[in-house]
PyMOL Python script that loads the backbone (N, CA, C, O; Angstrom):
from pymol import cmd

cmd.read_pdbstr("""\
ATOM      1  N   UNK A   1       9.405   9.870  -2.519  1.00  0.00           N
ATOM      2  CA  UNK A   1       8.624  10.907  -1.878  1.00  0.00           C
ATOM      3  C   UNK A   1       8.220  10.463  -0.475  1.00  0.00           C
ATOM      4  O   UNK A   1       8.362  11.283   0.432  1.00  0.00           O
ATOM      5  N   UNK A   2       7.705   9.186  -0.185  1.00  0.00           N
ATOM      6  CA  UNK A   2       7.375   8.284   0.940  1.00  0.00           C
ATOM      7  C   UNK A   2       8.625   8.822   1.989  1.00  0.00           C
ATOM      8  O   UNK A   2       8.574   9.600   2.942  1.00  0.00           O
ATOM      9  N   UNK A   3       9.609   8.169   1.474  1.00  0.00           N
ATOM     10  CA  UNK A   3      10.995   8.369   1.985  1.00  0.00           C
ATOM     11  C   UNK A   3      10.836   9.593   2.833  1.00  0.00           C
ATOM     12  O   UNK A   3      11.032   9.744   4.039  1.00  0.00           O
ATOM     13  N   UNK A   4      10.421  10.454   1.886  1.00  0.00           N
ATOM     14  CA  UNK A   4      11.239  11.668   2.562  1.00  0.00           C
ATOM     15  C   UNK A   4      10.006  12.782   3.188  1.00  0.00           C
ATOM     16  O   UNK A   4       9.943  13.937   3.608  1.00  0.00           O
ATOM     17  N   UNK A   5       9.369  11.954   3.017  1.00  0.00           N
ATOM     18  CA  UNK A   5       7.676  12.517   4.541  1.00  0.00           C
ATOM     19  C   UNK A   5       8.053  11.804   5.727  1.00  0.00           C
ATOM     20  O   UNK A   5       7.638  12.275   6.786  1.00  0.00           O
ATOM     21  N   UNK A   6       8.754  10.767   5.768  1.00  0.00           N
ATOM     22  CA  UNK A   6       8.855   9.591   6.774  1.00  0.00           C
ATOM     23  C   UNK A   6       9.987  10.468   7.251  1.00  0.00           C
ATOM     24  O   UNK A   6       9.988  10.736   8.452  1.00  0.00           O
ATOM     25  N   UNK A   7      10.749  10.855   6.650  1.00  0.00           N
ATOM     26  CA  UNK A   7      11.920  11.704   7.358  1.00  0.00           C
ATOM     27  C   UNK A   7      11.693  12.968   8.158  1.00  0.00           C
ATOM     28  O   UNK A   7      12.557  13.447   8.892  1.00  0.00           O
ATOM     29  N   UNK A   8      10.315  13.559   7.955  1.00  0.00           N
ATOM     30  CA  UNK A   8      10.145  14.583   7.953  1.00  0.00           C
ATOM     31  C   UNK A   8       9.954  15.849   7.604  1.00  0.00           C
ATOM     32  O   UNK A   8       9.580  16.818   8.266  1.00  0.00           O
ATOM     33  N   UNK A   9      10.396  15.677   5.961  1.00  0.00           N
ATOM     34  CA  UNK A   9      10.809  16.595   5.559  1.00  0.00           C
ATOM     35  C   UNK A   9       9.538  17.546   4.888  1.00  0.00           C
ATOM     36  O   UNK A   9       8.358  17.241   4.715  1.00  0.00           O
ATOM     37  N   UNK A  10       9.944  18.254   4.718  1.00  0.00           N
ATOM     38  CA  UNK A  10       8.966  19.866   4.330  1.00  0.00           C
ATOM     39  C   UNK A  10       8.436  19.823   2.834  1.00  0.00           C
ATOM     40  O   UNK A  10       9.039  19.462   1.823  1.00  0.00           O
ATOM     41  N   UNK A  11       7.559  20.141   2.932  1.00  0.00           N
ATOM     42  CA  UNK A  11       7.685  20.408   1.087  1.00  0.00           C
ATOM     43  C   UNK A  11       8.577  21.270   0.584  1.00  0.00           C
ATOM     44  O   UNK A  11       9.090  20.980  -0.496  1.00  0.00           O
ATOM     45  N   UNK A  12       8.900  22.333   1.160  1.00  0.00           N
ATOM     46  CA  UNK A  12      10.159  22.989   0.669  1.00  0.00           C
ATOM     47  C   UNK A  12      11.102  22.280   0.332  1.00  0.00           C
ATOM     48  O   UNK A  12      11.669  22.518  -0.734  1.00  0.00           O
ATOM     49  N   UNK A  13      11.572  21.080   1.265  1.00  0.00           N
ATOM     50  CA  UNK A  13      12.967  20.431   1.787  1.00  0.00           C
ATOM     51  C   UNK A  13      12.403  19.689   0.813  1.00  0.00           C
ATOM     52  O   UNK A  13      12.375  20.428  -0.171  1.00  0.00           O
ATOM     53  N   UNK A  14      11.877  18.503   0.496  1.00  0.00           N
ATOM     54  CA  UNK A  14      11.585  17.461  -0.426  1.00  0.00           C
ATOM     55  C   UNK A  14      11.706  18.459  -2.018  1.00  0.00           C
ATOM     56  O   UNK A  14      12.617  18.234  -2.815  1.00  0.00           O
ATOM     57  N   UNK A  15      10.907  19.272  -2.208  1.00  0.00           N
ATOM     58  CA  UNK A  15      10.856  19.692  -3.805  1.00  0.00           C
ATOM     59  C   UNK A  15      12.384  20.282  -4.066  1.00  0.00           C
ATOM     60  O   UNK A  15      12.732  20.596  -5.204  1.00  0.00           O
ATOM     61  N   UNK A  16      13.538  20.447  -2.576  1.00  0.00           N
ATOM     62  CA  UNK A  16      14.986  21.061  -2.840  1.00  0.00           C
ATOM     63  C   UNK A  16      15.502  19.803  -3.364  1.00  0.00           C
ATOM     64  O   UNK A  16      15.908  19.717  -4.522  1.00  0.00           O
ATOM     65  N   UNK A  17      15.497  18.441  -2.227  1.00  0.00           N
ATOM     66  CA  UNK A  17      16.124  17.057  -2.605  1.00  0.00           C
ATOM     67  C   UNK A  17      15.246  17.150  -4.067  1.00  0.00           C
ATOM     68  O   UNK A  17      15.861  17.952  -4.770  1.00  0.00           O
ATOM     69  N   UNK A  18      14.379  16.783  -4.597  1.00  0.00           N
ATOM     70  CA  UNK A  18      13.770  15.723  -5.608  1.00  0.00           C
ATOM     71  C   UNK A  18      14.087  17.321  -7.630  1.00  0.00           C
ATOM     72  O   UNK A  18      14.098  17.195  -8.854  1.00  0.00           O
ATOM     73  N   UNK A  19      14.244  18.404  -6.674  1.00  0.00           N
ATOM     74  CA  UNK A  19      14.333  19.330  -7.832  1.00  0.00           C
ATOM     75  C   UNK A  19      12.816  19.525  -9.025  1.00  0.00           C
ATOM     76  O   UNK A  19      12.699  19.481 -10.249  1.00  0.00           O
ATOM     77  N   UNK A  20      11.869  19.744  -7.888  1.00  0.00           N
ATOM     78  CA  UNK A  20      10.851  20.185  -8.098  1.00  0.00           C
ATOM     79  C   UNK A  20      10.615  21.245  -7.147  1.00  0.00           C
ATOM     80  O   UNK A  20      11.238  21.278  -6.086  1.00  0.00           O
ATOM     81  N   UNK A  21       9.427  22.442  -7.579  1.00  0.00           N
ATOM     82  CA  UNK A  21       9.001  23.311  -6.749  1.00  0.00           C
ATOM     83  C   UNK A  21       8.195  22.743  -5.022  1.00  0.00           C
ATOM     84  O   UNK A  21       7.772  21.613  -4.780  1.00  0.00           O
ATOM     85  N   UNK A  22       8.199  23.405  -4.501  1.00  0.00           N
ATOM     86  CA  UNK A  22       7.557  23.343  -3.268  1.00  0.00           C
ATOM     87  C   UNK A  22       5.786  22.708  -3.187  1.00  0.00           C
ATOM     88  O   UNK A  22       5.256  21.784  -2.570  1.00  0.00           O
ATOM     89  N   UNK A  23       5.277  23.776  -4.174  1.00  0.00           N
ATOM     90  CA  UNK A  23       4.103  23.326  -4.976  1.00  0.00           C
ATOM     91  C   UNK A  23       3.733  22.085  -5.312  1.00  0.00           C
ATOM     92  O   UNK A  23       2.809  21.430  -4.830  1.00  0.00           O
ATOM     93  N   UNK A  24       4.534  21.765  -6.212  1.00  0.00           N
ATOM     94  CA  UNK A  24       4.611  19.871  -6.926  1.00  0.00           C
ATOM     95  C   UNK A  24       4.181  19.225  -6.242  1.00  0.00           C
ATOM     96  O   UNK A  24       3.222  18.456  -6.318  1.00  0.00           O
ATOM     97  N   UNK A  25       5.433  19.679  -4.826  1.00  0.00           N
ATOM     98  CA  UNK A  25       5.758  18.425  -4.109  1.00  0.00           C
ATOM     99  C   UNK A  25       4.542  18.403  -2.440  1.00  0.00           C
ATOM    100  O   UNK A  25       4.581  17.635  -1.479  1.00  0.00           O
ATOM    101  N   UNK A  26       3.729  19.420  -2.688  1.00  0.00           N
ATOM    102  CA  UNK A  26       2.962  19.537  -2.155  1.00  0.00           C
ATOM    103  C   UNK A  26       1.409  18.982  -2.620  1.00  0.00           C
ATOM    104  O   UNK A  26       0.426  19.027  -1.879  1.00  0.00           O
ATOM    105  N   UNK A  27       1.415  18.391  -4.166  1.00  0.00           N
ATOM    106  CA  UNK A  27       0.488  18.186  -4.600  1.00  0.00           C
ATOM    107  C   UNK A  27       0.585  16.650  -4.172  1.00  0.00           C
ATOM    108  O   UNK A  27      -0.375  16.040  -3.702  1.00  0.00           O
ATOM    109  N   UNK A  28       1.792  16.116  -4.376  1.00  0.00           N
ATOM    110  CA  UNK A  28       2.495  14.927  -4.230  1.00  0.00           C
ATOM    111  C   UNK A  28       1.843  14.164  -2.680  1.00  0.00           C
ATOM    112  O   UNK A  28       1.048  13.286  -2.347  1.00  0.00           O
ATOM    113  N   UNK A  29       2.463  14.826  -2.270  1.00  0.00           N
ATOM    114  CA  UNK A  29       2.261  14.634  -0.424  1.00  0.00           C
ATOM    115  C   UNK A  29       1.012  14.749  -0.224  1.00  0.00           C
ATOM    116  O   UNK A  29       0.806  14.137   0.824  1.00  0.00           O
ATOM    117  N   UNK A  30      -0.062  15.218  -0.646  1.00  0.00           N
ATOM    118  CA  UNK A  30      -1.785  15.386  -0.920  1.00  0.00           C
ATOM    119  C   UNK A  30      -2.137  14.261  -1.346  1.00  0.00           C
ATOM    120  O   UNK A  30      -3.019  13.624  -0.770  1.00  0.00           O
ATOM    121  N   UNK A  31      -1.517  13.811  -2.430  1.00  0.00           N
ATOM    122  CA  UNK A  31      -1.966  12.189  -3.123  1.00  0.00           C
ATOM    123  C   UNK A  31      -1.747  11.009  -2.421  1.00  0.00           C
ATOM    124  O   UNK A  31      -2.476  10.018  -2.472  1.00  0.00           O
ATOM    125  N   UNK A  32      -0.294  11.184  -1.484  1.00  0.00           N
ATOM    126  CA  UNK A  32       0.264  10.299  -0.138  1.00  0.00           C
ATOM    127  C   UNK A  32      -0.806   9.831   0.186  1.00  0.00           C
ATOM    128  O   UNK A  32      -1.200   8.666   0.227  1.00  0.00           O
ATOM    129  N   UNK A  33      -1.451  11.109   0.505  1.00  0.00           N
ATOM    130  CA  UNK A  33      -2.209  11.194   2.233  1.00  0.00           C
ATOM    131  C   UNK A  33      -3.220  10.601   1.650  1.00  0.00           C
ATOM    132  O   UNK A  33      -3.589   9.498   2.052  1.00  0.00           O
ATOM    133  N   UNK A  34      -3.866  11.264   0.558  1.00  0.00           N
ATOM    134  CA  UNK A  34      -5.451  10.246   0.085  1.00  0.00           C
ATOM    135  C   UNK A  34      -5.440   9.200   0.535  1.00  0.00           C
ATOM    136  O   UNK A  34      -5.957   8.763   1.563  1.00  0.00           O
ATOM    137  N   UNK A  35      -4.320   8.333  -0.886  1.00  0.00           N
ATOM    138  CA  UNK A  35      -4.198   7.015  -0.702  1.00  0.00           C
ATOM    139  C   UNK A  35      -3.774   6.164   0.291  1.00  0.00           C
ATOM    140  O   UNK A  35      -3.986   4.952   0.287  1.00  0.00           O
ATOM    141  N   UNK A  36      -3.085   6.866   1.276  1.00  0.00           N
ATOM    142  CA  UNK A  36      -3.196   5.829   2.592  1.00  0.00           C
ATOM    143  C   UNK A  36      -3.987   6.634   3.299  1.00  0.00           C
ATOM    144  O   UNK A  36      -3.340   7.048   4.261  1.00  0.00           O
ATOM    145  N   UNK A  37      -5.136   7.083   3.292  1.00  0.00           N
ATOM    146  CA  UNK A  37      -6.659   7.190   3.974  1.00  0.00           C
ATOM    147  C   UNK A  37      -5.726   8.367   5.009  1.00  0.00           C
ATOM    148  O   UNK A  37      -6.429   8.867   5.887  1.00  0.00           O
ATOM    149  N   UNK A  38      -4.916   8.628   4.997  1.00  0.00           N
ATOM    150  CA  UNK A  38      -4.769   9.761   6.287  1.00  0.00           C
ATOM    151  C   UNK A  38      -4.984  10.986   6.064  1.00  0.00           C
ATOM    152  O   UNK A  38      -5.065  11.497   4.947  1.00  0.00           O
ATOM    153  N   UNK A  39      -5.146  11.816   7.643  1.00  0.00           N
ATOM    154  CA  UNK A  39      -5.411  12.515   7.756  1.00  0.00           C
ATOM    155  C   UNK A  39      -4.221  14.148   8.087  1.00  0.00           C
ATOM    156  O   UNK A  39      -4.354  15.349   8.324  1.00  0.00           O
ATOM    157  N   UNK A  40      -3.307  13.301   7.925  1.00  0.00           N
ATOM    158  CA  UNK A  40      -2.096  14.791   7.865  1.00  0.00           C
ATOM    159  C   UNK A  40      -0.889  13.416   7.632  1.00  0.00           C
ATOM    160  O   UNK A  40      -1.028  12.210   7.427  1.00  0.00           O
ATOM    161  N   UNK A  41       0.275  14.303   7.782  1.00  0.00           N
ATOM    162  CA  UNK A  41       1.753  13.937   7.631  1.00  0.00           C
ATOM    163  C   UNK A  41       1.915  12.522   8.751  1.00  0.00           C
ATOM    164  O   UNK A  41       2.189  11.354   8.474  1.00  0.00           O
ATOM    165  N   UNK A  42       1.625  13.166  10.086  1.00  0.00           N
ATOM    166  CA  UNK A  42       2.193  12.126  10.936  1.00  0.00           C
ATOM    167  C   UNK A  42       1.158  10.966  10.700  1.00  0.00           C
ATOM    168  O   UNK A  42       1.517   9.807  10.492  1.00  0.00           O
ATOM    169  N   UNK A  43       0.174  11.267  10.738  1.00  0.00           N
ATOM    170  CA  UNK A  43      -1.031   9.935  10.052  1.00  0.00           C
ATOM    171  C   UNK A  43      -0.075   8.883   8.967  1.00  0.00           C
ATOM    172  O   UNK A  43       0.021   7.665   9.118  1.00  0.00           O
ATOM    173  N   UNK A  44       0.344   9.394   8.266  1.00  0.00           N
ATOM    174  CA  UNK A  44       0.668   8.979   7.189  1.00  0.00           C
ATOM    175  C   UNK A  44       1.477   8.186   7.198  1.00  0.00           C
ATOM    176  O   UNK A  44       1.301   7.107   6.631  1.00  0.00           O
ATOM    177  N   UNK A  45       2.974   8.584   8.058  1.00  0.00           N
ATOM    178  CA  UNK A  45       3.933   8.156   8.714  1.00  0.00           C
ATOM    179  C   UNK A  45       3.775   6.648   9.394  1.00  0.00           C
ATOM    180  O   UNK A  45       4.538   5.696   9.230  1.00  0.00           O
ATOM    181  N   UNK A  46       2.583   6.696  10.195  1.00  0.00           N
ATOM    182  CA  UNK A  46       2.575   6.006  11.169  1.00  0.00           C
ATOM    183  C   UNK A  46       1.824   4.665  10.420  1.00  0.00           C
ATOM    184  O   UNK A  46       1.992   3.507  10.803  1.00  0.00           O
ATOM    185  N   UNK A  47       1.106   5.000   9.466  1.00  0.00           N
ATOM    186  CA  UNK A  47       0.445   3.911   8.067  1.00  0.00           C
ATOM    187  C   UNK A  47       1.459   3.618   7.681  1.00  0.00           C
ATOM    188  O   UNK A  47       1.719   2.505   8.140  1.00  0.00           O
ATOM    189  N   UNK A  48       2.391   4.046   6.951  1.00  0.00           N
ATOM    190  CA  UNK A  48       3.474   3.895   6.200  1.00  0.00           C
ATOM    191  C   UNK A  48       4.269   2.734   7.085  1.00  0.00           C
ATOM    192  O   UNK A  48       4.452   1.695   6.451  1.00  0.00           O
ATOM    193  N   UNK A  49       4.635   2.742   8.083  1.00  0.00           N
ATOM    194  CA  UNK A  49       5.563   1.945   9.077  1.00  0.00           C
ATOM    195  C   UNK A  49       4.685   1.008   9.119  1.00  0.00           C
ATOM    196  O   UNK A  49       5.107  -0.038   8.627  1.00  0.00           O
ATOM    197  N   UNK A  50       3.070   0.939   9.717  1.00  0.00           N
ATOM    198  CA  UNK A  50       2.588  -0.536  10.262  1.00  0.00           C
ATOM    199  C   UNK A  50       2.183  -1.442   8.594  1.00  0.00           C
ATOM    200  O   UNK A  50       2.009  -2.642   8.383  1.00  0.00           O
ATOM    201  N   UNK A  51       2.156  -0.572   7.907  1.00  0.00           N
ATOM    202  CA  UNK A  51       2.204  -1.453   5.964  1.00  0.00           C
ATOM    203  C   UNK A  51       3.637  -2.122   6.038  1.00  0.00           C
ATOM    204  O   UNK A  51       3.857  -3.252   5.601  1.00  0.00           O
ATOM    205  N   UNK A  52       4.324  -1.538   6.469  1.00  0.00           N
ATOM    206  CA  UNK A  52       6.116  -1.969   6.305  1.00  0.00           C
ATOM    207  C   UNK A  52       6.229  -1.209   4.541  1.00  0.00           C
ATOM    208  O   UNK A  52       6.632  -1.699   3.486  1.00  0.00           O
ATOM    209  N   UNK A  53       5.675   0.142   4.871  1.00  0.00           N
ATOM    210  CA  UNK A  53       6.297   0.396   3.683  1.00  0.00           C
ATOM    211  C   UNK A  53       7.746   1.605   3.539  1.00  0.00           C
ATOM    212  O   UNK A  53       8.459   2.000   2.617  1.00  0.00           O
ATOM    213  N   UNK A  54       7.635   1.873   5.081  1.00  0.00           N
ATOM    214  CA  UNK A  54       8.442   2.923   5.743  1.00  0.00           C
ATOM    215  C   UNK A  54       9.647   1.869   6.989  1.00  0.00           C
ATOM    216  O   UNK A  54       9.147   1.058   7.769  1.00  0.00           O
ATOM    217  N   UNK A  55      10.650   2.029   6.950  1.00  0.00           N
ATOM    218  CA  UNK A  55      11.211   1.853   8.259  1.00  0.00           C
ATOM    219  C   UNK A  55      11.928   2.740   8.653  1.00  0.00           C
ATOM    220  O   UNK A  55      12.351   3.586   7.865  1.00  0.00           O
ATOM    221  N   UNK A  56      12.279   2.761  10.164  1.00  0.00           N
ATOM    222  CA  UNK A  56      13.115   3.578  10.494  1.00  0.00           C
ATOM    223  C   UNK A  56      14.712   3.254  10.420  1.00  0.00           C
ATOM    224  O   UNK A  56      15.205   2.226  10.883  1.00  0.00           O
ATOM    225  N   UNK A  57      15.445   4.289   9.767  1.00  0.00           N
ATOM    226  CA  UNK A  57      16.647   4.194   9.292  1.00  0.00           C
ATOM    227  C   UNK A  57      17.657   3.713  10.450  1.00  0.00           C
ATOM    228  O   UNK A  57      17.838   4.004  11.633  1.00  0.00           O
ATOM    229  N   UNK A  58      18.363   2.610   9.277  1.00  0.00           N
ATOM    230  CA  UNK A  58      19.485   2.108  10.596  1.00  0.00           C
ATOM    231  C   UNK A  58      20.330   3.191  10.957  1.00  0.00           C
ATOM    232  O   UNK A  58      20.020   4.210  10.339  1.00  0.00           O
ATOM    233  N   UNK A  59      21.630   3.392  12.017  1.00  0.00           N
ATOM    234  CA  UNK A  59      22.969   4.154  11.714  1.00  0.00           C
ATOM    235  C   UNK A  59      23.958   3.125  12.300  1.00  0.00           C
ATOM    236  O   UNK A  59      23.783   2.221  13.117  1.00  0.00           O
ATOM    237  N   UNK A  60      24.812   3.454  11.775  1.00  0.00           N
ATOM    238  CA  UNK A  60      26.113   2.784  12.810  1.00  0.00           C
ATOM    239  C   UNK A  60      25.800   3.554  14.219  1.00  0.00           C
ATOM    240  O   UNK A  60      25.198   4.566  14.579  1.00  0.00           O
ATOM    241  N   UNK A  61      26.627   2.391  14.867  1.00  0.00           N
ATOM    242  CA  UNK A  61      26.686   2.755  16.544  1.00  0.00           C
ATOM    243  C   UNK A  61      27.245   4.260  16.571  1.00  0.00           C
ATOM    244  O   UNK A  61      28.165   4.532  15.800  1.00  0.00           O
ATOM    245  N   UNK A  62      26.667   5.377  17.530  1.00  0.00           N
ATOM    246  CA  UNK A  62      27.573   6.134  18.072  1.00  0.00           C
ATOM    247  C   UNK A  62      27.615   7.202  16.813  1.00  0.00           C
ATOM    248  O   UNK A  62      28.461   8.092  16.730  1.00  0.00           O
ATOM    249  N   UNK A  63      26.601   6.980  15.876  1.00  0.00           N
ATOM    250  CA  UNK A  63      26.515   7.941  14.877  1.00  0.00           C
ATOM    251  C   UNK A  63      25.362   8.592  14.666  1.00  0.00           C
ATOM    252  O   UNK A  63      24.504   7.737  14.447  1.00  0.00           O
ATOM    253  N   UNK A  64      24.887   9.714  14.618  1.00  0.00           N
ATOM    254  CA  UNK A  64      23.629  10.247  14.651  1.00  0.00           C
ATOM    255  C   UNK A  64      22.650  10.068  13.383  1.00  0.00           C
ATOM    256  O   UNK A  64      23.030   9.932  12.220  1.00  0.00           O
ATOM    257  N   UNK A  65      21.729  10.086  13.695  1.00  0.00           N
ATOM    258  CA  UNK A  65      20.460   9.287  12.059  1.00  0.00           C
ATOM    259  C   UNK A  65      20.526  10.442  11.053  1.00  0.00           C
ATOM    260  O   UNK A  65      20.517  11.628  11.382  1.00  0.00           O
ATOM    261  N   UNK A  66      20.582  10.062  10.012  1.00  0.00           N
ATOM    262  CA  UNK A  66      20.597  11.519   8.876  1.00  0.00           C
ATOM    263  C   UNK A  66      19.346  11.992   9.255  1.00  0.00           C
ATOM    264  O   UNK A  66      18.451  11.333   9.785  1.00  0.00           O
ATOM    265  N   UNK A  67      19.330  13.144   8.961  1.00  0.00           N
ATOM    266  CA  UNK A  67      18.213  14.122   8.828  1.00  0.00           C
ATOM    267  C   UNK A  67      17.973  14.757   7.693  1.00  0.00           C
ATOM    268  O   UNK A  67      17.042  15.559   7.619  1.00  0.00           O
TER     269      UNK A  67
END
""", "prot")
cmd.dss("prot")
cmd.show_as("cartoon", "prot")
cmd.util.cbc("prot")
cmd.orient("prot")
């Protein structure tokens, strides 16, 4: 779930990947945020990376980062 807030992704987009409702995965992303004390998505993000519990995805050279 970490994963895929760090990516960006929507609650729509996460509950499509993980095959839960939008809802769920919105309750999910609520519990994120508690527990690392933030205050929205990018808060969260930016905790997530200085914990080292997030990194930003490698790519090969000359190849664009998944989205």
């Amino acid at each position: 779930m970490l994963r895929l807030l760090v990516r960006g992704r929507s609650n729509r987009q996460i509950g499509e990947e993980l095959f839960i409702s939008a809802k769920t995965a919105s309750v999910h992303v609520s519990h994120i945020l508690a527990k690392l004390g933030a205050a929205s998505r990018t808060e969260a993000v930016a905790i997530a990376w200085r914990r080292g519990l997030a990194a930003p995805e490698r790519t090969a050279p000359g190849r664009p980062a998944p989205g």
